[in-house]
C-alpha positions as CSV (number, residue, x, y, z in Angstrom):
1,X,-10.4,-32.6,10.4
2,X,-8.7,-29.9,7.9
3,X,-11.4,-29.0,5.2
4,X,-10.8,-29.8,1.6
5,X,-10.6,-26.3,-0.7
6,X,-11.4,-26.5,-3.8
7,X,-11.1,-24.0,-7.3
8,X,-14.8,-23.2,-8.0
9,X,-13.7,-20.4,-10.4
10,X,-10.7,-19.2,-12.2
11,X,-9.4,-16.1,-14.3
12,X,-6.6,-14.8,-15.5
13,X,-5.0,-12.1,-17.5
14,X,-1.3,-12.0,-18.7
15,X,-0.4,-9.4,-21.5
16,X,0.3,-10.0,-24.7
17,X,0.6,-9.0,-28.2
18,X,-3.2,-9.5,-29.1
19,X,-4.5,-8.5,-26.2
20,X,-1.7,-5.8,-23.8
21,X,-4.3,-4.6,-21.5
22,X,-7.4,-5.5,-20.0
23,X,-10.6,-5.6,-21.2
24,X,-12.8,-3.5,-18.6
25,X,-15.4,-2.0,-21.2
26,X,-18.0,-3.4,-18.8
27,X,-17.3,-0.6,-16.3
28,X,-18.6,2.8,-16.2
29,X,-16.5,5.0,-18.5
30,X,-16.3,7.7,-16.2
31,X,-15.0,5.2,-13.6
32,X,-12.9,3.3,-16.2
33,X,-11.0,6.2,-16.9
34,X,-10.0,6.4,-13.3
35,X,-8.6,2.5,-13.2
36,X,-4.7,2.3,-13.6
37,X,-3.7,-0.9,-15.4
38,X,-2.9,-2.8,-12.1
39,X,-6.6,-2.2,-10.9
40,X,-7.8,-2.7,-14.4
41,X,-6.4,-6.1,-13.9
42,X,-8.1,-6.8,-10.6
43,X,-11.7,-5.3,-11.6
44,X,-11.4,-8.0,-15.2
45,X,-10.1,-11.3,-13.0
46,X,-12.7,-10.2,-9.9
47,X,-15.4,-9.7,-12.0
48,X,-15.0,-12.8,-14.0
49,X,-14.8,-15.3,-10.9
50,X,-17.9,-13.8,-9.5
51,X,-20.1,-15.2,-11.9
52,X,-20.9,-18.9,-13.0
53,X,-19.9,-20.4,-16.4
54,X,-23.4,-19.2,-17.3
55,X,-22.5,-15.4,-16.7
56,X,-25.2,-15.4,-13.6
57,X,-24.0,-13.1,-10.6
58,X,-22.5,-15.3,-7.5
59,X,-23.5,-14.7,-3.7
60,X,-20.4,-12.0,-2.7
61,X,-17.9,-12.9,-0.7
62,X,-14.9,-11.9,1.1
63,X,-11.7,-11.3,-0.3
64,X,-8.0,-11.8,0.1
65,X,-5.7,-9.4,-2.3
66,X,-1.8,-9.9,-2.8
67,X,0.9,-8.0,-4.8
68,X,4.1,-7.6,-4.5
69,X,4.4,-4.0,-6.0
70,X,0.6,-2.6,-5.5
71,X,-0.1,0.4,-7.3
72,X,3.6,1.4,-8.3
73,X,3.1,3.3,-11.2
74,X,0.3,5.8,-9.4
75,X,2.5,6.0,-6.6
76,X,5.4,7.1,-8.5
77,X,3.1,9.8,-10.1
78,X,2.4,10.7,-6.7
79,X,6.0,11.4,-5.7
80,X,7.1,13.4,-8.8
81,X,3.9,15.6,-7.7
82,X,5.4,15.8,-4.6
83,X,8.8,16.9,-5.9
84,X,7.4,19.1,-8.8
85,X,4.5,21.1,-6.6
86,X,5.0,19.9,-2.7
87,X,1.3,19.2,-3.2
88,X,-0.9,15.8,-4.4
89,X,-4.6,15.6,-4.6
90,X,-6.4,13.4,-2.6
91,X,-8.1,11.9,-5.4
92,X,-5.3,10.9,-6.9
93,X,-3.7,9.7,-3.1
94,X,-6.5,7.5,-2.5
95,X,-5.7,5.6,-6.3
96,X,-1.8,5.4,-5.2
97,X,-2.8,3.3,-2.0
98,X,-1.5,-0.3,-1.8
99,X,-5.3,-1.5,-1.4
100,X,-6.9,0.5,-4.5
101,X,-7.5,-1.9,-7.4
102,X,-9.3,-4.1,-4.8
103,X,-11.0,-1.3,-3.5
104,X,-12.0,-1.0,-7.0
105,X,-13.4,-3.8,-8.0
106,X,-15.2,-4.7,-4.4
107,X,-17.0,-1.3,-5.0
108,X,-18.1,-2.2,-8.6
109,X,-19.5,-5.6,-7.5
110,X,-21.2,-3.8,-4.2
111,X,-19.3,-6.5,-2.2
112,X,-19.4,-5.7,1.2
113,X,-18.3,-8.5,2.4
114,X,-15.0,-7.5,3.1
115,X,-11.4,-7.9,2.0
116,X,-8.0,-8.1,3.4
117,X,-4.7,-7.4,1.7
118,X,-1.4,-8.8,2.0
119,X,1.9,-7.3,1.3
120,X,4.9,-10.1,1.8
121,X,7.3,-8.7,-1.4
122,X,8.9,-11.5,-3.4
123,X,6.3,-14.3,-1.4
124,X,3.1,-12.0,-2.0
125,X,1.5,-14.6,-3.8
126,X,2.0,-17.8,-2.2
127,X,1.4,-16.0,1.2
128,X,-2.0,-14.6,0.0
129,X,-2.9,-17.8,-1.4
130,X,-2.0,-19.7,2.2
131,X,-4.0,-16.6,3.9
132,X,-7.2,-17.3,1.9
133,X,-7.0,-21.1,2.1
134,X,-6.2,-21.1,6.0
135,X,-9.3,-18.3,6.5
136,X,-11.5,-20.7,4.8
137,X,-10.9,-24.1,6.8
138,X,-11.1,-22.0,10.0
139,X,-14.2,-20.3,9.6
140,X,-17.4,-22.3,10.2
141,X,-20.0,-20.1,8.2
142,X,-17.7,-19.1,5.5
143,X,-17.8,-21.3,2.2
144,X,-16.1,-19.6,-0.1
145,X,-13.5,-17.3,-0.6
146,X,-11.8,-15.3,-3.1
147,X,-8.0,-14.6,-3.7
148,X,-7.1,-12.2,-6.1
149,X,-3.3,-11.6,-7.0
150,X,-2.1,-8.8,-9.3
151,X,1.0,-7.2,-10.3
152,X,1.5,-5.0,-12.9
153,X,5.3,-3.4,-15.3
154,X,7.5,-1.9,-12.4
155,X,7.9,1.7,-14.3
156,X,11.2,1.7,-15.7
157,X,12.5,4.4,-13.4
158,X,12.6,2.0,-10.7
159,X,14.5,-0.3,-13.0
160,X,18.0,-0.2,-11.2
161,X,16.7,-0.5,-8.0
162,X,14.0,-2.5,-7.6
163,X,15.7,-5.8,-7.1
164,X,14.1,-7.7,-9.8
165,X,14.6,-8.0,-13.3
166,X,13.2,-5.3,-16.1
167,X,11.0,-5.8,-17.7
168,X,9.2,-8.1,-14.9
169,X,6.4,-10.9,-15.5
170,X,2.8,-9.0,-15.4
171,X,0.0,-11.0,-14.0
172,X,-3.6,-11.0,-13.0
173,X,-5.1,-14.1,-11.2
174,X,-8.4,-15.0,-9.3
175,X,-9.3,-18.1,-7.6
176,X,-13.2,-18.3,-6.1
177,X,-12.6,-20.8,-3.5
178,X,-14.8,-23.3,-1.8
179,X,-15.0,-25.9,0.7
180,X,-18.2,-26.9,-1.1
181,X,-17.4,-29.9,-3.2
182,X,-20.6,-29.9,-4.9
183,X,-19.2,-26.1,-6.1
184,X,-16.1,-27.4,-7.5
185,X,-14.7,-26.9,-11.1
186,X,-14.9,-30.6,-12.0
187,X,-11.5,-29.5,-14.4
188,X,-9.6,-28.9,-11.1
189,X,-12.3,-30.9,-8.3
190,X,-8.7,-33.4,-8.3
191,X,-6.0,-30.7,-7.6
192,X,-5.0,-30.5,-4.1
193,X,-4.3,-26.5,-3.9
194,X,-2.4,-26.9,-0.7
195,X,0.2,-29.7,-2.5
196,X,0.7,-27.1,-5.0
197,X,1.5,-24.1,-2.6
198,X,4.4,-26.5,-0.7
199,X,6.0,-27.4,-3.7
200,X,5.9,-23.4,-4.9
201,X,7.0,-22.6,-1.6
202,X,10.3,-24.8,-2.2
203,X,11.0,-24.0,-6.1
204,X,10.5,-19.9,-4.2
205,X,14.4,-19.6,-4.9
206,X,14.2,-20.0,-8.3
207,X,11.5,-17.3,-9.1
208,X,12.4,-13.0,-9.3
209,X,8.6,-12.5,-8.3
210,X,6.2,-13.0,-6.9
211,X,4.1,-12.5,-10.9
212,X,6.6,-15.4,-11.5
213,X,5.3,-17.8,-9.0
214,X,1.5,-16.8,-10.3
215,X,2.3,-17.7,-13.6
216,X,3.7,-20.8,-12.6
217,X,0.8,-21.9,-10.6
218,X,-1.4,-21.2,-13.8
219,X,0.8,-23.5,-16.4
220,X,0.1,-26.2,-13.4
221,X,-2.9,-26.0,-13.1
222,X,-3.3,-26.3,-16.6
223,X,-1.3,-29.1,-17.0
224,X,-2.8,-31.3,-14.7
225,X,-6.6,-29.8,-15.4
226,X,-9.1,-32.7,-16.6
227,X,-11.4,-32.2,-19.3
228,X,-14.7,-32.4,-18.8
229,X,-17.5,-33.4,-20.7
């Protein structure tokens, strides 16, 4: 029998006018100061799923990571170093990698439980989603499950050919999932998270990105979210 998965926590960020980047006071400054806004999202939307409504620290657990562009904006640094010196620090190398704002935010929470990351382009999201679901109703000691998705301003240079529309959507989501119903958010116990991935999946024509489909998933979640009391 296929295990039900249910949201036992959610968080999100999406930039705006009040608030255009991420609050990560919370983390060391001389850390912070390392974080590019990408992993800035990650460390606020990880950290905030791995505590419970009451702010008290969760059992770790493992991780699946999507994005569609990763760490774009280090990585570009990381050519024009290349082009301006023919030499990058490995400091910086090691912030550039596709992993690094998961990296990040695993290493703030000491979760060594593991993570995996998924790079699918314009599908990151829904195929991150169905990778975290699917690990969790095929592992027998595993009950929960986090999937983190971020992705962050392509930087304008990348404009003409990066195959999506500039400015793009920015988003930062977090699911804690579990096959524990007792754990479930009783505002989303009802939503059936694998109904929702199909009918992304089909609507997948009518998004530029993969942010797109996240942001999507949020207004539906919200709209069919019950209150509780």
């Amino acid at each position: 029998m296929t295990k039900n998965v249910y949201i036992q926590r959610l968080a999100s960020f999406i930039p705006n006018d009040a608030q255009p980047k991420p609050d990560v006071s919370f983390v060391p400054m001389l850390t912070r100061r390392r974080l590019t806004y990408v992993s800035r999202m990650v460390v606020l939307v990880s950290d905030m799923v791995s505590k419970d409504s009451e702010g008290n620290k969760l059992p770790p657990c493992k991780v699946t990571f999507a994005s569609q562009f990763g760490e774009i904006t280090q990585q570009l640094k990381i050519s024009q170093a290349l082009i301006d010196t023919g030499a990058v620090s490995p400091a910086h190398f090691s912030l550039s990698v596709f992993n690094a704002s998961v990296a990040n935010a695993t290493i703030l929470e000491n979760n060594t439980a593991g993570y995996s990351a998924v790079f699918s382009g314009k599908s990151a999201f829904t195929t991150g989603l169905t990778d975290c679901i699917a690990a969790l109703q095929n592992c027998d000691d595993a009950t929960e499950r986090t999937f983190i998705f971020a992705d962050e301003l392509i930087p304008e240079t990348y404009a003409p050919v990066a195959g999506v529309p500039y400015p793009n959507a920015v988003c930062g989501l977090a699911l804690r999932l579990t096959t524990d119903e007792a754990k479930a958010d009783k505002a989303y116990k009802g939503i059936n998270l694998n109904s929702q991935l199909e009918y992304l999946k089909m609507l997948q024509g009518n998004f530029d990105t993969a942010a797109e489909q996240a942001i999507a998933f949020l207004s539906a979640l919200e709209m069919q979210k019950q209150p509780v009391f």
